[in-house]
N, C-alpha and C positions, 0 to 999 in steps of 0.2 A: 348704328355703326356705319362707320362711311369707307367703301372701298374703292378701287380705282379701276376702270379697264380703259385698254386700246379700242380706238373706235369700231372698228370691228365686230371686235367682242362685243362691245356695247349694244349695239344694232341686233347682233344675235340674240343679246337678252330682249330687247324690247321687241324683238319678231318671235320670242317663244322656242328660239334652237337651240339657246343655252341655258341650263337648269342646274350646271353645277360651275364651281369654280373652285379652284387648287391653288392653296398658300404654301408658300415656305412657313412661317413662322404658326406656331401652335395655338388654337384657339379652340375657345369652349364657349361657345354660343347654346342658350336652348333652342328646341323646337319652337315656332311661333317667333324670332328674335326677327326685328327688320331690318335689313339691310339698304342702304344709298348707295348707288353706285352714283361713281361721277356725281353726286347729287340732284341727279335727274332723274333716277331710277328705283323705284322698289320692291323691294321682293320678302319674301318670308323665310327663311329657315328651316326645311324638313328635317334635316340631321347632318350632322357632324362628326367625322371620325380620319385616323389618320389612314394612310394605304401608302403600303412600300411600291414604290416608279415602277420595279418591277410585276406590280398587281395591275398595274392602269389595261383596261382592255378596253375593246370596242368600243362598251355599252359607254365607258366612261368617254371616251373620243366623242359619241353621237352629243352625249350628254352635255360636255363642252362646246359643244358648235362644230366639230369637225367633222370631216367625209370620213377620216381612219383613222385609225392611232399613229402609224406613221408621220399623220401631218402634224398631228397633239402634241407628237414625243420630236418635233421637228419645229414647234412653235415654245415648244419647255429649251430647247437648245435655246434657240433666241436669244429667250428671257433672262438665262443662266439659270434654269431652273432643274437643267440637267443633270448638276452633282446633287443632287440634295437627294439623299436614300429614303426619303420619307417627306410627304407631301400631306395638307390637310385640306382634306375633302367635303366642299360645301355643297351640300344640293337644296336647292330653291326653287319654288315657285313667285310666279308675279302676284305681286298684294293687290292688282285687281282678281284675281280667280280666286281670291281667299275668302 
């Protein structure tokens, strides 16, 4: 499957800060599923589930590449990712450490 991020993010994945990422639209991937980003990037699959905005905490902030959730829930504004009461949550490792 092939995803998208801002270069940023991107950079994050490929320096090991970012291990999860958070869609609007609803997806049911297995454990083990690869993922492309940008088509430059690979990663695996650990799991998949949905989490209401209101659940998003720290660990998931760290987990995305951020210092806090503040910045997390301040980079979902951005996005327009703010109204959406439910987010799906991918968490990944990189397909070299698999």
């Amino acid at each position: 499957m092939l995803m998208f991020l801002k270069g940023p993010l991107l950079r994050a994945v490929a320096e090991g800060r970012k291990t999860q990422t958070l869609r609007r639209q609803r997806l049911r991937l297995p454990p083990g599923h690869v993922i492309s980003f940008n088509g430059r990037l690979r990663v695996v699959v650990r799991s998949v589930d949905r989490i209401a905005q209101a659940h998003l905490d720290e660990d998931d902030a760290r987990r995305e590449g951020f210092a806090s959730l503040d910045e997390l829930r301040q980079t979902l504004l951005t996005l327009g990712l703010d109204r959406e009461p439910e987010l799906t949550r991918i968490r990944f490792e990189s397909s070299a450490t698999c």
